[in-house]
C-alpha positions in Angstrom: -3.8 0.7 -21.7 -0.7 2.5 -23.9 2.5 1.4 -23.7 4.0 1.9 -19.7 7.5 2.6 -20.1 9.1 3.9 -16.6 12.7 4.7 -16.1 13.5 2.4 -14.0 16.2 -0.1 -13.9 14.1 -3.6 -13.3 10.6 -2.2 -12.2 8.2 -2.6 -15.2 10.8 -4.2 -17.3 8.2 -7.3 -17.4 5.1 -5.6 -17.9 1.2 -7.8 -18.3 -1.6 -5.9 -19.2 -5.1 -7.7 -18.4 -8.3 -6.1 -19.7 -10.1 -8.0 -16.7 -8.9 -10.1 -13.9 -10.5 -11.2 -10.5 -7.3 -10.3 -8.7 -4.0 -9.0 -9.7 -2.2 -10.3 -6.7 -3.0 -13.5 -8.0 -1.8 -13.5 -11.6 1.0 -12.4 -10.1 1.5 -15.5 -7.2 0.3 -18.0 -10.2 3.5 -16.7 -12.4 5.6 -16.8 -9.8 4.8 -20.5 -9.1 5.4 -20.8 -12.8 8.7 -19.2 -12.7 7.8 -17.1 -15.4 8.4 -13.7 -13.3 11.2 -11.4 -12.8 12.0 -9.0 -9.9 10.0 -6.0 -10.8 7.4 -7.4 -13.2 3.7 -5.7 -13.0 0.5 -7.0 -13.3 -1.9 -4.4 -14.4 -6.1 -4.6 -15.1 -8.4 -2.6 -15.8 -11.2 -4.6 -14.1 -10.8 -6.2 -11.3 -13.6 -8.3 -10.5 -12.4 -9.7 -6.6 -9.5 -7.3 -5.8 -8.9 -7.8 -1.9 -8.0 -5.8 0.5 -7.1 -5.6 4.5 -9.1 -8.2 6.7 -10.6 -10.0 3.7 -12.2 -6.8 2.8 -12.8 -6.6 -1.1 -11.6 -3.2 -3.5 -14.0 -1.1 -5.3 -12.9 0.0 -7.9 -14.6 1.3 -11.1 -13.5 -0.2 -14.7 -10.7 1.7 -16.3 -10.6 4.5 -13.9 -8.2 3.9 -10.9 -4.6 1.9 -10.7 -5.0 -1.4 -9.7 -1.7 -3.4 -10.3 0.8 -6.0 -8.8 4.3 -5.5 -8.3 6.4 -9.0 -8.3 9.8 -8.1 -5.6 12.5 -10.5 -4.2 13.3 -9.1 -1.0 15.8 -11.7 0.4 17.4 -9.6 2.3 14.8 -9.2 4.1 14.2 -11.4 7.3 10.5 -12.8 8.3 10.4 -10.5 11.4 11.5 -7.6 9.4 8.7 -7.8 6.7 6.5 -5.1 7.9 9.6 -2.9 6.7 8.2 -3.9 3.0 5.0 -2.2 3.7 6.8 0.6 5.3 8.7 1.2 2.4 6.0 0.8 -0.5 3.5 2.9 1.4 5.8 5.8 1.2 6.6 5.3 -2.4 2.3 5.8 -2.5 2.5 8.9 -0.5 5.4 10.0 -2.8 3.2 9.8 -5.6 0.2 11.4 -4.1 2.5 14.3 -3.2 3.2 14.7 -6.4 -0.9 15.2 -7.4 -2.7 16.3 -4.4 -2.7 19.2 -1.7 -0.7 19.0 1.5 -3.6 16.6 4.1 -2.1 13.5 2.9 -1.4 10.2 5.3 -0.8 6.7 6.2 -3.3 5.0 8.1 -1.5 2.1 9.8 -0.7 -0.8 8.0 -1.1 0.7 4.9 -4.1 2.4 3.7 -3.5 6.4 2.0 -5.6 8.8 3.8 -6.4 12.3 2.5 -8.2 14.1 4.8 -10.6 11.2 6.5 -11.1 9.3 3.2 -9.4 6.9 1.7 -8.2 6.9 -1.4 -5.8 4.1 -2.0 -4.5 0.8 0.0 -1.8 -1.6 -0.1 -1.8 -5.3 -0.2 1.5 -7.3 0.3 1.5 -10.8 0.1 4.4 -12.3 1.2 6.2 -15.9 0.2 9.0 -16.8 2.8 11.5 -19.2 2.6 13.4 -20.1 5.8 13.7 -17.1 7.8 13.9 -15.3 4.5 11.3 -13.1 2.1 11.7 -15.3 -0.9 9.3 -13.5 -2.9 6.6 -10.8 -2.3 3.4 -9.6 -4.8 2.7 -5.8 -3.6 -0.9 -4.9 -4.4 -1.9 -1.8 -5.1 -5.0 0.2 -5.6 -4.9 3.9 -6.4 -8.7 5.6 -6.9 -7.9 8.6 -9.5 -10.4 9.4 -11.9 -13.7 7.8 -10.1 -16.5 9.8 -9.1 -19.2 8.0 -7.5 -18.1 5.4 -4.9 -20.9 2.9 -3.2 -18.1 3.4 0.2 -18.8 6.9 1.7 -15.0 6.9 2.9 -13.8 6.2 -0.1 -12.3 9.1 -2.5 -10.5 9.8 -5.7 -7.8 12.1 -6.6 -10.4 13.5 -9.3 -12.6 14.3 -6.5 -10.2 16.3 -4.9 -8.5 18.3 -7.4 -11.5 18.7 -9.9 -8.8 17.3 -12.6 -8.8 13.8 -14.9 -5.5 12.1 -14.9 -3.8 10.1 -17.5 -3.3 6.7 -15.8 -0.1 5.9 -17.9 1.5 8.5 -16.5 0.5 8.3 -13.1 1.4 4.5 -13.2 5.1 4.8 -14.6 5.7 7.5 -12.1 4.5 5.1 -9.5 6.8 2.6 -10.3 9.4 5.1 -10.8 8.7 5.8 -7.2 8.2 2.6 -5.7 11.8 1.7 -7.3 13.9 4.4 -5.4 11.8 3.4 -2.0 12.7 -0.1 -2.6 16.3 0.1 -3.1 16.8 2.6 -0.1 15.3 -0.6 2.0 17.9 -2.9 -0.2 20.5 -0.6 1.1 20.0 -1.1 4.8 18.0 2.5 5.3 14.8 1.9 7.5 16.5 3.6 10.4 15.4 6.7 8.0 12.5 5.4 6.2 10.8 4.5 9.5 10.6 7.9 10.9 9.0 9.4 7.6 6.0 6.5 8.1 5.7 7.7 11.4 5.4 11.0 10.9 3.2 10.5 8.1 1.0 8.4 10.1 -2.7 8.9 10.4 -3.8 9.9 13.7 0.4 9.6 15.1 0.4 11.4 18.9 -3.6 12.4 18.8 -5.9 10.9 21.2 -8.8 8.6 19.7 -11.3 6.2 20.3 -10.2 2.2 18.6 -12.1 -1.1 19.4 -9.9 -3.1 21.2 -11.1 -7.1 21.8 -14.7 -5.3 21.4 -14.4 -2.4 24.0 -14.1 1.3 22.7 -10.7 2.7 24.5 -9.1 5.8 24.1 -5.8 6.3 23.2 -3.0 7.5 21.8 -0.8 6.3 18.6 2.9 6.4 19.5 4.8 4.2 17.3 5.8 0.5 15.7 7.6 -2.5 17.6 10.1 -4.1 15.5 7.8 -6.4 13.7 5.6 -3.5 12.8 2.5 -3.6 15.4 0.8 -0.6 16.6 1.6 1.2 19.8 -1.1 2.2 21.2 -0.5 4.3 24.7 -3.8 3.8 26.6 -3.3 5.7 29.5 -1.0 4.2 32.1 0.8 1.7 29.4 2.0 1.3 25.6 0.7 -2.0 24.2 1.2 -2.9 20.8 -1.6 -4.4 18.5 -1.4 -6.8 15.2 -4.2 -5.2 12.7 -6.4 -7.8 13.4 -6.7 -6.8 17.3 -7.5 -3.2 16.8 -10.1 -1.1 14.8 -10.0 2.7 14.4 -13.1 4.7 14.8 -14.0 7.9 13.1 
């Protein structure tokens, strides 16, 4: 990996490169329990050997090909019932960069998996440490697929796969953390009440009626919106309930 060098004001000013790790988010949470990290330092691999993912699920991602990387924040500000706003945050600072690549067909499938089309092509993992009723520190895991071609997941995709075109990782990388930056501070600044409504409207699936599995039945509905702490409303008929990501499961 080449020298990273975004223009940024603290993201990527502490940058570790790792030809091979088993998890990023890891490195990260054991520097932070050395105190040997500062808001904004990124943990990047090439190889991840046991990336993780939503629900314990592991990341596939081919040596030297995708983004995987850790991003060490101090959201203080941040209250424990407000974290979700985190993940709203980064996950548009994901579909900023996307933007940037790929076609119009992009979205956010709820917590925070990128969608483009039906497929997935990158996913979010935010690990939070909390002290009090406070964030104290937070490792945001990402995983981008760019320049794979093969993937052993059928509803998996790459950016290469959809634009016929091989990337420059560097590049993509310091414009994702130039990105993730500007999100971050509008959430400093107090702005959900206008970050929120972008998630939403980026949403996957947001006001169409599907089928989920909910407590092991199949159930049609319809995705409406978050409750404060960031579950899903689900409207499933003749009432609105709201779901942690553990209690619900979208079907394709």
């Amino acid at each position: 990996m080449q020298i990273i060098a975004p223009h940024t004001l603290f993201t990527g000013k502490q940058l570790i490169y790792l030809p091979q790790c088993d998890s990023t988010n890891r490195f990260a949470q054991e520097l932070i329990n050395k105190n040997k990290a500062i808001e904004g330092c990124v943990v990047i691999t090439d190889r991840q050997t046991h990336g993780q993912g939503q629900r314990g699920n592991t990341w596939e991602a081919e040596p030297g090909q995708n983004i995987t990387l850790s991003v060490i924040l101090k959201p203080a500000f941040l209250a424990v019932q407000h974290q979700f706003d985190l993940n709203i945050c980064v996950s548009l600072a994901v579909l900023d960069l996307a933007g940037q690549f790929l076609p119009p067909n992009l979205k956010l499938k709820w917590p925070n998996d990128l969608y483009y089309g039906n497929k997935k092509i990158g996913g979010i993992l935010i690990q939070n440490s909390l002290s009090g009723q406070l964030i104290q520190h937070a490792v945001v895991g990402i995983g981008l697929n760019i320049n794979q071609l093969l993937f052993a997941v059928p509803g998996a995709q790459s950016f290469a796969q959809i634009t016929g075109h091989t990337y420059i990782l560097r590049d993509v990388i310091q414009k994702l953390l130039e990105l993730l930056e500007v999100r971050y501070l509008q959430l400093k600044e107090g702005k959900i009440a206008e970050l929120k409504p972008q998630y939403l409207q980026s949403l996957y699936r947001y006001q169409e009626k599907h089928v989920y599995r909910i407590k092991d039945q199949l159930v049609p509905g319809t995705i409406v919106g978050l409750d404060e702490i960031g579950r899903l409303g689900v409207d499933l008929g003749n009432h609105v309930d709201y779901f942690d990501f553990k209690e619900i499961a979208f079907i394709h």
